[in-house]
N, C-alpha and C positions, 0 to 999 in steps of 0.2 A: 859590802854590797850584797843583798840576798838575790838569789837564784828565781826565774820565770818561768812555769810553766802550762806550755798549750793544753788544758785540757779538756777544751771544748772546739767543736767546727761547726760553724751553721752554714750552707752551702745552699743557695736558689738560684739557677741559670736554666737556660733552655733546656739543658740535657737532664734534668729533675730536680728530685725533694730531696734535701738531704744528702750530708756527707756521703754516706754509702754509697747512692745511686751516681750523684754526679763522678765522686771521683772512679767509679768501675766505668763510665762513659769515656770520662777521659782517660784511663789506661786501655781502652777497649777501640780509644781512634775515631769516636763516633760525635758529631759535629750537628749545631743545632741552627746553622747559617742555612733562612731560605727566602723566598720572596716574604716580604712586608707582606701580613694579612689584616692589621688593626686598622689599616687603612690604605685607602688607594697611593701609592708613591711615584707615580708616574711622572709628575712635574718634578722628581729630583733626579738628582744624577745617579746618586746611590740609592738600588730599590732592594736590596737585601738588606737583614738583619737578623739576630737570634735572640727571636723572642720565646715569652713564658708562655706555654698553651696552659687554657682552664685552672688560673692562679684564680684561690678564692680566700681574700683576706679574711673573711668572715671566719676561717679558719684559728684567724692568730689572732684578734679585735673584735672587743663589741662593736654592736650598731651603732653606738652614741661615739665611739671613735672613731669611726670611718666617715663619721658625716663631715669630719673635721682634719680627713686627712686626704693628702693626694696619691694615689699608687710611687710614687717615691718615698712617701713615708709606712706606704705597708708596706713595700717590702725588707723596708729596715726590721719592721715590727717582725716580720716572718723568721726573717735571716736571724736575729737574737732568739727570739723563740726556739729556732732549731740550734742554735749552740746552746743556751741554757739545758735545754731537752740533752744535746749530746754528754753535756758535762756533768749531769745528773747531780747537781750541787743544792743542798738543803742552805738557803742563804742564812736560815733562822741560827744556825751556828755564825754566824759572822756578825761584827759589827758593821752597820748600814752607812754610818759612816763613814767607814774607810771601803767600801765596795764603790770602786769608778766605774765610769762609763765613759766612752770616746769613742765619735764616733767622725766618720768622710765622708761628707754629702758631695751633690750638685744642686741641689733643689734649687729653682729661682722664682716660681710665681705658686700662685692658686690653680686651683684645673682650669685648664688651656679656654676648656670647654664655658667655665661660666664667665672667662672674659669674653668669649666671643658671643654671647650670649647677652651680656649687658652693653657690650660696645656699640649694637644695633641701633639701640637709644640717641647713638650721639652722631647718628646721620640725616642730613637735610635731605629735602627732597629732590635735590640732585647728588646724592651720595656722597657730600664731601664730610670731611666730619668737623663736629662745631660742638667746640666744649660749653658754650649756654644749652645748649641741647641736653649732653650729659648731666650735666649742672640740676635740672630741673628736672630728670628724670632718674637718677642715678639711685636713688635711694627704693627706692620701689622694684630697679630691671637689674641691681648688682646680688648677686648670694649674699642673704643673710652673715654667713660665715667666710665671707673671700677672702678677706684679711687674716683671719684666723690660720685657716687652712694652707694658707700661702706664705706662715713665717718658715722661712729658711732650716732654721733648726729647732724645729716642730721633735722631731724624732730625740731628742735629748729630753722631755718632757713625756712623751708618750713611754718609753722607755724604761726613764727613771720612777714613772708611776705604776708599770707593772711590775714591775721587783724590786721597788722601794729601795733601789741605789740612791744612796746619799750622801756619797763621797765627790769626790775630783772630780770634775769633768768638764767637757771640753766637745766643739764641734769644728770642724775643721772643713771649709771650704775650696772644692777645687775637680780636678782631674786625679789620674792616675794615684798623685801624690798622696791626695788626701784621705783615703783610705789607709793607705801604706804610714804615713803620719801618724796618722790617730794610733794605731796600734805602738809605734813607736812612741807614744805619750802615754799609753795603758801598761808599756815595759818598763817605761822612766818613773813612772808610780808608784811601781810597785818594787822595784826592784831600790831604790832611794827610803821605802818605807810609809810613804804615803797613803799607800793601800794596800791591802790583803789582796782583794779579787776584782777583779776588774771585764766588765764587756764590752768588745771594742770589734769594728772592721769598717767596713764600708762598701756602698750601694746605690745604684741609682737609676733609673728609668729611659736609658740613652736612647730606646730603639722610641722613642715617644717621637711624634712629627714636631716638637716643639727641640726636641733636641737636634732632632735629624736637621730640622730645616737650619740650623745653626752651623752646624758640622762639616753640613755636604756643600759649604759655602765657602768654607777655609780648603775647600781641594785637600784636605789630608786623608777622606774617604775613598775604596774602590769603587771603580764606576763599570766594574767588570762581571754586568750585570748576567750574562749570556754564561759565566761557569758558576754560577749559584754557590752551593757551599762550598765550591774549590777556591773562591776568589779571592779569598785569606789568605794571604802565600807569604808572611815572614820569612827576611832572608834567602829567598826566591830570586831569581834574575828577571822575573817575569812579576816580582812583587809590583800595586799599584794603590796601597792605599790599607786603611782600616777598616772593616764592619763591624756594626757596632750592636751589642747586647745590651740586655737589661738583669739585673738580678741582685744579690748581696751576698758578701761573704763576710762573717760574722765570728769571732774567737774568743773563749773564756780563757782570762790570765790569771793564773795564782802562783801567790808564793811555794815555790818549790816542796819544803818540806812540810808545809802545810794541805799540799795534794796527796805527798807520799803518806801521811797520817792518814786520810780518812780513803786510802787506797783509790785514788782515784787514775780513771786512766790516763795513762802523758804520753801527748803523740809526741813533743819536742817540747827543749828549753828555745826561749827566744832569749840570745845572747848578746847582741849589738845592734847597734841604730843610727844611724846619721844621714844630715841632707847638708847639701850643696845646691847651687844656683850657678845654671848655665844662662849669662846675661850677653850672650853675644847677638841674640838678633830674635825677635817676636816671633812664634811657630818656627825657626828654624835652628837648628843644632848645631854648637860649634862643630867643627868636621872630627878633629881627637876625639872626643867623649873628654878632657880632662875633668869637667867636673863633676861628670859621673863613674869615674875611673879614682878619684878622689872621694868622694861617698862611700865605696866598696871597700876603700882600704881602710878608711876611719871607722866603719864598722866592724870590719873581722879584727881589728885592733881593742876595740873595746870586747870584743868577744873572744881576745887572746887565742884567736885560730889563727897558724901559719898558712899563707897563701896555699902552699900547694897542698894542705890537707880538705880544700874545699872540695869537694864531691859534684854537686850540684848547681847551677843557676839558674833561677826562675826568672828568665828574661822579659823585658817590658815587650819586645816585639812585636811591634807596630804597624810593620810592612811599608813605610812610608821609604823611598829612595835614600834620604838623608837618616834618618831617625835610623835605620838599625843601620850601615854601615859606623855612624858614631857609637853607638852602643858596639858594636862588635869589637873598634879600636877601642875604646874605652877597655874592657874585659881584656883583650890580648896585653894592653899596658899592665893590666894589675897580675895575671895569670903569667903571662911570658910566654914562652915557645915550647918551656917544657913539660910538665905531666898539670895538664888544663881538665878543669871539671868539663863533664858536661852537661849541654845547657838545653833548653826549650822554653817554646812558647805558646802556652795555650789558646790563646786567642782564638785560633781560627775553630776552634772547636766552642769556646763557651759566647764571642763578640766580643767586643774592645767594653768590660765596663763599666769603664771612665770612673767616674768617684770611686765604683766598687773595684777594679782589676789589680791596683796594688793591694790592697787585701785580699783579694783572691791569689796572687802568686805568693804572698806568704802563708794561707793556710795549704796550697798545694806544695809549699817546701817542707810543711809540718807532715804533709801525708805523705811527703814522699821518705820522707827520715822514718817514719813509722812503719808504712810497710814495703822497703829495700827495693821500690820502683819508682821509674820518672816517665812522667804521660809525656809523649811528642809532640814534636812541631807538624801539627798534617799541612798538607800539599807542597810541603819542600821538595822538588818533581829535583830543580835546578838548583842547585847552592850557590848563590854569588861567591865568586872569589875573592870579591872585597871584604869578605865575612867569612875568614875562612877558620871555623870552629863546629866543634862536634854538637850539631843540632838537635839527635835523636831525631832523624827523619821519618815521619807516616807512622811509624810504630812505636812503641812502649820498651822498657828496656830494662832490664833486672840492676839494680844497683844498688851497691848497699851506702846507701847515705848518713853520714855520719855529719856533717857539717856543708848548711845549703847557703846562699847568698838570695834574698829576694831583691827584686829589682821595681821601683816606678818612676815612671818619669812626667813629670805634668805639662800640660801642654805651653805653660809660660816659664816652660825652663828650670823648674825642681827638679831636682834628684833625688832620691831616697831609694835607701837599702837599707837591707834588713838582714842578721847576721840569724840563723837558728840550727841547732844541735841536738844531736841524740842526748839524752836527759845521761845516758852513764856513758859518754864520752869525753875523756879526760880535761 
Protein backbone atom coordinates (compact mmCIF):
# COMPACT_ATOMS: atom_id res chain seq x y z
CA UNK A 1 0.00 0.00 0.00
CA UNK A 2 1.70 3.49 -0.85
CA UNK A 3 1.76 6.21 1.55
CA UNK A 4 -0.85 9.73 1.61
CA UNK A 5 0.10 12.95 1.67
CA UNK A 6 -1.60 16.43 2.80
CA UNK A 7 0.05 18.67 0.84
CA UNK A 8 -2.38 21.23 0.19
CA UNK A 9 -5.26 23.07 2.58
CA UNK A 10 -7.95 25.37 0.99
CA UNK A 11 -9.71 26.89 4.06
CA UNK A 12 -12.97 29.63 3.70
CA UNK A 13 -15.03 30.28 6.79
CA UNK A 14 -16.12 33.37 8.62
CA UNK A 15 -12.90 33.87 10.12
CA UNK A 16 -10.98 34.38 6.47
CA UNK A 17 -9.08 33.47 3.31
CA UNK A 18 -6.91 30.91 3.41
CA UNK A 19 -5.08 28.28 5.44
CA UNK A 20 -2.98 30.88 7.11
CA UNK A 21 -5.46 33.37 8.18
CA UNK A 22 -8.19 30.95 9.34
CA UNK A 23 -6.16 28.62 11.14
CA UNK A 24 -4.08 31.72 13.28
CA UNK A 25 -8.05 32.70 14.00
CA UNK A 26 -8.53 29.61 15.43
CA UNK A 27 -5.44 29.20 17.37
CA UNK A 28 -6.08 32.90 18.39
CA UNK A 29 -9.81 31.78 20.06
CA UNK A 30 -11.52 34.30 17.69
CA UNK A 31 -15.03 33.23 16.63
CA UNK A 32 -17.10 34.29 13.54
CA UNK A 33 -20.75 33.48 15.18
CA UNK A 34 -23.06 36.69 14.97
CA UNK A 35 -26.69 37.82 14.21
CA UNK A 36 -27.79 36.73 10.63
CA UNK A 37 -27.09 39.83 8.26
CA UNK A 38 -27.97 38.21 4.57
CA UNK A 39 -31.28 38.23 5.80
CA UNK A 40 -33.93 39.20 8.24
CA UNK A 41 -34.12 35.84 10.74
CA UNK A 42 -36.63 36.79 12.95
CA UNK A 43 -39.36 34.26 12.21
CA UNK A 44 -36.72 31.34 13.24
CA UNK A 45 -35.65 30.24 16.33
CA UNK A 46 -32.22 30.32 15.60
CA UNK A 47 -31.12 33.93 14.49
CA UNK A 48 -27.17 33.42 14.61
CA UNK A 49 -24.85 32.15 12.17
CA UNK A 50 -21.12 32.53 10.76
CA UNK A 51 -21.21 33.67 7.88
CA UNK A 52 -18.64 34.83 4.96
CA UNK A 53 -18.42 38.86 4.83
CA UNK A 54 -17.66 40.37 1.09
CA UNK A 55 -17.02 36.65 -0.57
CA UNK A 56 -16.38 37.49 -4.23
CA UNK A 57 -16.59 34.44 -6.41
CA UNK A 58 -15.73 36.46 -9.32
CA UNK A 59 -12.40 36.02 -7.64
CA UNK A 60 -12.10 31.98 -8.38
CA UNK A 61 -14.91 31.74 -11.75
CA UNK A 62 -15.52 33.33 -14.82
CA UNK A 63 -18.79 35.19 -15.64
CA UNK A 64 -20.12 32.37 -17.89
CA UNK A 65 -19.59 30.06 -14.64
CA UNK A 66 -21.26 31.85 -12.22
CA UNK A 67 -24.33 32.34 -14.17
CA UNK A 68 -24.65 28.66 -13.77
CA UNK A 69 -23.72 28.24 -10.44
CA UNK A 70 -25.29 28.60 -6.78
CA UNK A 71 -23.01 30.16 -3.98
CA UNK A 72 -22.71 26.38 -2.88
CA UNK A 73 -21.04 25.58 -5.67
CA UNK A 74 -18.55 28.71 -5.55
CA UNK A 75 -17.53 28.12 -2.63
CA UNK A 76 -16.35 24.74 -3.50
CA UNK A 77 -14.72 26.51 -6.65
CA UNK A 78 -12.81 28.91 -3.99
CA UNK A 79 -12.09 26.34 -1.39
CA UNK A 80 -9.94 24.04 -4.37
CA UNK A 81 -8.59 27.04 -5.73
CA UNK A 82 -7.05 27.88 -2.35
CA UNK A 83 -5.65 24.39 -1.80
CA UNK A 84 -4.40 23.98 -5.30
CA UNK A 85 -2.84 27.59 -4.65
CA UNK A 86 -1.51 26.14 -1.25
CA UNK A 87 -0.05 22.98 -2.85
CA UNK A 88 1.58 24.81 -5.47
CA UNK A 89 1.50 21.65 -7.75
CA UNK A 90 2.43 21.94 -11.60
CA UNK A 91 -0.41 19.12 -12.63
CA UNK A 92 1.32 19.19 -16.25
CA UNK A 93 3.77 16.72 -14.64
CA UNK A 94 0.98 14.26 -13.82
CA UNK A 95 -1.02 11.99 -15.72
CA UNK A 96 -4.84 13.70 -15.91
CA UNK A 97 -5.83 10.60 -15.70
CA UNK A 98 -5.01 9.32 -12.61
CA UNK A 99 -5.52 12.92 -10.87
CA UNK A 100 -9.10 12.32 -8.68
CA UNK A 101 -11.40 14.46 -7.38
CA UNK A 102 -14.00 13.84 -4.42
CA UNK A 103 -15.88 15.92 -3.32
CA UNK A 104 -19.08 16.41 0.04
CA UNK A 105 -21.78 18.57 -0.81
CA UNK A 106 -25.36 19.49 0.43
CA UNK A 107 -26.42 21.16 -2.51
CA UNK A 108 -30.20 20.41 -3.11
CA UNK A 109 -32.02 23.00 -5.61
CA UNK A 110 -31.22 26.07 -7.99
CA UNK A 111 -31.19 29.66 -6.18
CA UNK A 112 -33.62 29.79 -3.71
CA UNK A 113 -34.32 33.11 -5.27
CA UNK A 114 -35.28 32.17 -8.99
CA UNK A 115 -37.68 29.51 -7.51
CA UNK A 116 -39.43 32.06 -5.68
CA UNK A 117 -39.39 34.11 -8.59
CA UNK A 118 -41.07 31.67 -11.03
CA UNK A 119 -43.42 30.16 -8.37
CA UNK A 120 -45.45 33.55 -8.55
CA UNK A 121 -46.82 32.40 -12.03
CA UNK A 122 -48.65 29.58 -10.45
CA UNK A 123 -50.90 31.48 -8.22
CA UNK A 124 -54.61 32.30 -8.76
CA UNK A 125 -56.18 35.06 -7.90
CA UNK A 126 -56.90 34.21 -4.51
CA UNK A 127 -53.38 32.99 -3.96
CA UNK A 128 -53.71 29.31 -4.01
CA UNK A 129 -51.35 27.70 -6.24
CA UNK A 130 -52.65 25.82 -9.42
CA UNK A 131 -50.31 23.89 -11.48
CA UNK A 132 -52.42 24.84 -15.17
CA UNK A 133 -51.23 28.23 -14.05
CA UNK A 134 -47.52 27.12 -13.87
CA UNK A 135 -48.03 24.87 -16.74
CA UNK A 136 -48.75 27.76 -19.12
CA UNK A 137 -46.56 30.17 -17.91
CA UNK A 138 -43.63 28.28 -16.66
CA UNK A 139 -41.53 28.59 -19.59
CA UNK A 140 -41.17 32.31 -19.96
CA UNK A 141 -41.07 33.17 -15.48
CA UNK A 142 -38.66 29.87 -14.71
CA UNK A 143 -34.37 30.85 -15.16
CA UNK A 144 -33.27 29.99 -18.35
CA UNK A 145 -30.60 27.91 -16.50
CA UNK A 146 -32.61 26.46 -13.28
CA UNK A 147 -32.03 23.04 -13.99
CA UNK A 148 -28.66 23.67 -14.87
CA UNK A 149 -27.58 25.45 -11.90
CA UNK A 150 -29.48 23.27 -9.56
CA UNK A 151 -27.77 19.80 -10.47
CA UNK A 152 -26.59 18.49 -7.26
CA UNK A 153 -23.11 17.65 -8.20
CA UNK A 154 -22.46 20.61 -10.43
CA UNK A 155 -19.11 21.24 -8.54
CA UNK A 156 -17.38 17.73 -9.84
CA UNK A 157 -17.89 19.36 -13.43
CA UNK A 158 -16.87 22.90 -12.69
CA UNK A 159 -13.82 21.44 -10.94
CA UNK A 160 -12.87 18.86 -13.07
CA UNK A 161 -12.88 21.60 -15.94
CA UNK A 162 -10.46 23.86 -14.20
CA UNK A 163 -7.62 21.42 -13.73
CA UNK A 164 -8.52 19.05 -16.06
CA UNK A 165 -8.82 16.09 -13.50
CA UNK A 166 -9.62 13.08 -15.33
CA UNK A 167 -9.27 10.45 -13.08
CA UNK A 168 -11.68 8.83 -10.22
CA UNK A 169 -14.08 10.57 -8.80
CA UNK A 170 -16.83 10.76 -6.90
CA UNK A 171 -19.53 13.30 -5.06
CA UNK A 172 -20.80 12.34 -1.93
CA UNK A 173 -24.08 13.55 -0.60
CA UNK A 174 -24.96 14.48 2.97
CA UNK A 175 -23.90 16.23 6.37
CA UNK A 176 -20.92 16.15 8.45
CA UNK A 177 -20.07 12.68 6.90
CA UNK A 178 -19.66 13.71 3.56
CA UNK A 179 -17.01 15.87 3.53
CA UNK A 180 -15.03 13.66 5.79
CA UNK A 181 -15.97 10.65 3.17
CA UNK A 182 -14.90 12.16 0.20
CA UNK A 183 -11.54 12.55 1.59
CA UNK A 184 -11.59 9.13 2.79
CA UNK A 185 -12.22 8.05 -0.88
CA UNK A 186 -9.34 10.51 -2.27
CA UNK A 187 -6.84 8.28 0.51
CA UNK A 188 -8.45 4.94 -0.85
CA UNK A 189 -7.35 6.07 -4.31
CA UNK A 190 -4.55 6.91 -3.98
CA UNK A 191 -3.08 4.92 -1.54
CA UNK A 192 -4.58 1.33 -3.61
CA UNK A 193 -2.85 3.05 -6.83
CA UNK A 194 -5.72 4.42 -8.47
CA UNK A 195 -4.44 7.83 -8.53
CA UNK A 196 -1.31 9.84 -8.08
CA UNK A 197 -3.03 13.19 -6.73
CA UNK A 198 -6.12 13.82 -5.97
CA UNK A 199 -8.57 17.14 -4.67
CA UNK A 200 -10.94 16.36 -2.38
CA UNK A 201 -12.96 18.13 0.92
CA UNK A 202 -16.05 19.57 1.37
CA UNK A 203 -18.52 22.56 1.58
CA UNK A 204 -21.57 24.10 1.90
CA UNK A 205 -23.83 27.17 2.26
CA UNK A 206 -25.59 26.13 5.70
CA UNK A 207 -26.04 29.82 7.05
CA UNK A 208 -28.44 30.15 3.70
CA UNK A 209 -32.36 30.71 4.79
CA UNK A 210 -33.04 27.52 2.67
CA UNK A 211 -30.91 25.69 4.92
CA UNK A 212 -31.72 27.36 8.20
CA UNK A 213 -35.18 27.16 7.58
CA UNK A 214 -34.66 23.20 7.32
CA UNK A 215 -32.37 22.99 10.52
CA UNK A 216 -34.08 25.29 12.95
CA UNK A 217 -37.00 22.78 12.48
CA UNK A 218 -35.35 19.58 13.60
CA UNK A 219 -34.59 21.51 17.13
CA UNK A 220 -30.89 20.47 16.93
CA UNK A 221 -30.00 24.37 16.53
CA UNK A 222 -29.30 27.06 19.63
CA UNK A 223 -31.94 29.19 20.13
CA UNK A 224 -29.69 31.17 22.48
CA UNK A 225 -29.97 33.94 20.67
CA UNK A 226 -29.36 36.76 23.67
CA UNK A 227 -25.23 35.22 24.01
CA UNK A 228 -24.50 35.77 20.16
CA UNK A 229 -21.14 34.06 19.59
CA UNK A 230 -21.06 32.54 23.17
CA UNK A 231 -24.01 30.33 22.25
CA UNK A 232 -21.80 27.46 20.68
CA UNK A 233 -21.03 25.75 23.93
CA UNK A 234 -19.84 22.11 23.02
CA UNK A 235 -19.58 19.90 25.98
CA UNK A 236 -21.10 22.77 28.14
CA UNK A 237 -23.66 22.08 30.89
CA UNK A 238 -25.33 25.03 29.63
CA UNK A 239 -24.85 23.50 25.87
CA UNK A 240 -28.29 24.02 23.56
CA UNK A 241 -27.84 23.30 20.14
CA UNK A 242 -25.62 24.02 16.97
CA UNK A 243 -24.90 27.29 14.80
CA UNK A 244 -24.52 26.83 11.91
CA UNK A 245 -21.73 28.23 9.18
CA UNK A 246 -21.01 28.33 5.59
CA UNK A 247 -17.65 27.77 3.89
CA UNK A 248 -15.36 24.88 2.45
CA UNK A 249 -12.46 22.99 3.38
CA UNK A 250 -10.54 21.74 0.63
CA UNK A 251 -7.06 19.17 0.66
CA UNK A 252 -4.51 18.19 -2.04
CA UNK A 253 -3.55 14.28 -1.66
CA UNK A 254 -0.52 12.80 -3.14
CA UNK A 255 1.36 9.97 -3.17
CA UNK A 256 3.82 10.30 -0.54
CA UNK A 257 7.15 9.81 -2.34
CA UNK A 258 6.11 11.53 -5.18
CA UNK A 259 5.52 14.93 -2.87
CA UNK A 260 8.86 14.28 -1.26
CA UNK A 261 10.52 14.30 -5.02
CA UNK A 262 9.32 17.47 -6.17
CA UNK A 263 9.92 18.84 -2.56
CA UNK A 264 6.86 19.80 -1.79
CA UNK A 265 5.54 20.80 1.59
CA UNK A 266 3.61 17.93 3.93
CA UNK A 267 1.55 19.16 6.63
CA UNK A 268 0.57 15.30 7.41
CA UNK A 269 0.19 11.56 6.01
CA UNK A 270 -3.55 10.68 6.07
CA UNK A 271 -3.23 7.06 7.34
CA UNK A 272 -6.73 5.41 8.07
CA UNK A 273 -10.34 5.65 7.35
CA UNK A 274 -13.54 4.15 8.20
CA UNK A 275 -17.37 4.54 8.82
CA UNK A 276 -19.97 2.93 10.55
CA UNK A 277 -23.74 3.51 10.85
CA UNK A 278 -25.43 4.38 14.02
CA UNK A 279 -29.04 2.87 13.12
CA UNK A 280 -30.75 3.26 16.45
CA UNK A 281 -33.10 6.03 15.92
CA UNK A 282 -33.54 9.08 13.07
CA UNK A 283 -31.62 12.46 14.57
CA UNK A 284 -30.93 10.65 17.65
CA UNK A 285 -27.65 8.88 18.95
CA UNK A 286 -27.40 5.56 20.43
CA UNK A 287 -26.43 6.72 24.11
CA UNK A 288 -22.64 4.44 24.00
CA UNK A 289 -21.36 6.06 20.76
CA UNK A 290 -20.56 2.18 19.88
CA UNK A 291 -20.47 2.82 16.48
CA UNK A 292 -18.63 5.76 16.56
CA UNK A 293 -16.28 4.21 19.07
CA UNK A 294 -16.04 1.40 16.45
CA UNK A 295 -14.95 3.78 13.44
CA UNK A 296 -12.11 5.19 15.66
CA UNK A 297 -10.72 1.89 16.21
CA UNK A 298 -11.00 0.51 12.50
CA UNK A 299 -9.12 3.51 11.55
CA UNK A 300 -6.10 3.74 13.78
CA UNK A 301 -5.95 0.04 12.84
CA UNK A 302 -5.63 0.55 9.38
CA UNK A 303 -3.21 3.28 10.21
CA UNK A 304 -1.24 0.77 12.54
CA UNK A 305 -1.28 3.65 15.53
CA UNK A 306 -1.64 2.08 19.09
CA UNK A 307 -4.44 3.77 20.94
CA UNK A 308 -2.61 5.41 23.30
CA UNK A 309 -0.03 7.12 20.94
CA UNK A 310 -3.09 9.22 19.71
CA UNK A 311 -2.23 12.91 20.49
CA UNK A 312 -5.15 14.61 19.32
CA UNK A 313 -8.98 14.58 18.45
CA UNK A 314 -10.88 16.72 16.21
CA UNK A 315 -14.21 16.22 17.60
CA UNK A 316 -17.52 16.48 15.79
CA UNK A 317 -18.96 18.49 18.68
CA UNK A 318 -22.14 19.53 18.10
CA UNK A 319 -23.44 20.80 21.39
CA UNK A 320 -26.58 18.96 20.99
CA UNK A 321 -27.49 17.30 24.72
CA UNK A 322 -27.30 13.65 23.28
CA UNK A 323 -24.83 13.99 20.38
CA UNK A 324 -21.69 14.84 22.47
CA UNK A 325 -22.30 12.97 25.68
CA UNK A 326 -22.45 9.87 23.00
CA UNK A 327 -19.41 11.07 21.32
CA UNK A 328 -17.73 11.61 24.63
CA UNK A 329 -18.52 7.70 25.73
CA UNK A 330 -17.75 6.77 22.40
CA UNK A 331 -13.86 8.20 22.88
CA UNK A 332 -13.57 7.11 26.65
CA UNK A 333 -14.45 3.37 25.27
CA UNK A 334 -11.64 3.50 22.53
CA UNK A 335 -9.02 5.90 24.70
CA UNK A 336 -9.71 4.29 28.43
CA UNK A 337 -8.97 6.01 31.71
CA UNK A 338 -5.47 6.14 31.07
CA UNK A 339 -3.09 8.58 29.00
CA UNK A 340 -6.31 10.06 26.69
CA UNK A 341 -5.47 12.57 23.80
CA UNK A 342 -6.70 15.65 23.75
CA UNK A 343 -9.49 16.76 22.07
CA UNK A 344 -11.64 19.97 20.66
CA UNK A 345 -14.04 21.30 18.84
CA UNK A 346 -13.98 24.06 16.57
CA UNK A 347 -17.27 24.81 15.74
CA UNK A 348 -18.22 27.42 17.82
CA UNK A 349 -15.56 29.37 16.30
CA UNK A 350 -15.83 28.63 12.50
CA UNK A 351 -20.31 27.27 12.66
CA UNK A 352 -21.42 23.74 12.18
CA UNK A 353 -20.47 23.36 8.28
CA UNK A 354 -22.53 20.65 7.67
CA UNK A 355 -21.25 18.93 4.28
CA UNK A 356 -18.10 21.01 4.92
CA UNK A 357 -17.14 20.34 8.99
CA UNK A 358 -15.82 16.82 8.58
CA UNK A 359 -13.47 18.11 6.23
CA UNK A 360 -12.67 20.89 8.08
CA UNK A 361 -11.57 18.79 11.38
CA UNK A 362 -9.39 16.78 9.16
CA UNK A 363 -7.55 19.52 7.64
CA UNK A 364 -7.36 21.07 11.22
CA UNK A 365 -5.77 17.68 12.45
CA UNK A 366 -3.40 18.08 9.46
CA UNK A 367 -2.37 21.72 10.93
CA UNK A 368 -2.38 20.82 13.93
CA UNK A 369 0.40 17.70 13.34
CA UNK A 370 2.28 20.45 11.29
CA UNK A 371 2.61 23.11 13.63
CA UNK A 372 2.65 21.29 17.45
CA UNK A 373 -0.76 23.29 18.35
CA UNK A 374 -4.53 22.26 18.83
CA UNK A 375 -7.10 25.38 18.40
CA UNK A 376 -9.94 25.14 21.45
CA UNK A 377 -13.22 24.37 22.26
CA UNK A 378 -14.36 28.23 23.04
CA UNK A 379 -17.22 28.97 25.54
CA UNK A 380 -16.54 25.62 27.51
CA UNK A 381 -17.35 28.10 30.79
CA UNK A 382 -18.75 24.47 32.42
CA UNK A 383 -17.57 21.01 31.53
CA UNK A 384 -20.35 18.52 31.60
CA UNK A 385 -19.51 15.70 33.71
CA UNK A 386 -21.03 13.40 31.52
CA UNK A 387 -18.10 14.30 29.09
CA UNK A 388 -15.51 14.07 31.20
CA UNK A 389 -12.25 14.63 28.89
CA UNK A 390 -9.74 17.15 28.21
CA UNK A 391 -11.38 19.67 25.94
CA UNK A 392 -8.66 22.32 25.50
CA UNK A 393 -11.03 24.93 27.04
CA UNK A 394 -11.14 28.91 25.61
CA UNK A 395 -7.65 28.71 24.61
CA UNK A 396 -4.96 27.08 22.29
CA UNK A 397 -2.52 24.77 23.52
CA UNK A 398 1.16 23.72 22.60
CA UNK A 399 1.19 20.03 21.54
CA UNK A 400 3.17 18.17 19.83
CA UNK A 401 1.08 16.05 17.59
CA UNK A 402 2.20 13.13 16.06
CA UNK A 403 -0.85 11.16 15.37
CA UNK A 404 -4.64 13.04 15.33
CA UNK A 405 -8.03 11.09 14.94
CA UNK A 406 -10.74 13.25 12.83
CA UNK A 407 -14.19 12.81 13.73
CA UNK A 408 -17.88 13.27 11.62
CA UNK A 409 -20.88 12.31 12.37
CA UNK A 410 -23.90 12.90 9.96
CA UNK A 411 -26.96 13.79 10.85
CA UNK A 412 -28.70 10.18 9.74
CA UNK A 413 -26.36 8.22 11.79
CA UNK A 414 -22.69 8.02 9.99
CA UNK A 415 -19.80 7.81 11.52
CA UNK A 416 -16.51 8.50 9.99
CA UNK A 417 -13.00 8.98 11.10
CA UNK A 418 -10.12 9.75 9.85
CA UNK A 419 -6.65 8.48 11.13
CA UNK A 420 -3.60 11.28 10.04
CA UNK A 421 0.29 11.40 11.13
CA UNK A 422 3.32 13.17 11.16
CA UNK A 423 4.73 12.21 7.45
CA UNK A 424 8.27 10.87 9.80
CA UNK A 425 6.42 9.25 12.32
CA UNK A 426 7.14 5.66 12.77
Amino acid sequence: MRRVAVTGIGLLTALGTGREQVWHALLEGRAGVRRIEQYDPTSFRTQLAAEIDNFDPGAYASRRALRMTTRNDQLAIAGAALAMTDADVDLTGFDLTRAGLFLGGNKEISNPEHLLESSLVARDSRGRADTRLLGAGASAAFYPLFYVEGLQSASLFYLSQAYGLLGANAYFHGTADAGATAIGRAFRSIRSGESDIALTGGFDDATSWWSLSKLDALGVLSADNERGEGAFRPFDVERSGSILGEGAAFLVLEELGAARRRDARIYAEVTGFAATFDGEQLLTPEPTGRALSVAVSRALDEAKVNVPDVDYVATHGCATRLGDVSEARALQAVFGTGRTPVASSVKPATGHLVAGAGALNAAVCALAVDSSAVPPTLNLDRPDPDCPLDWVPREARRVDVRHAVSIARGLEGQQVALALSSATAP
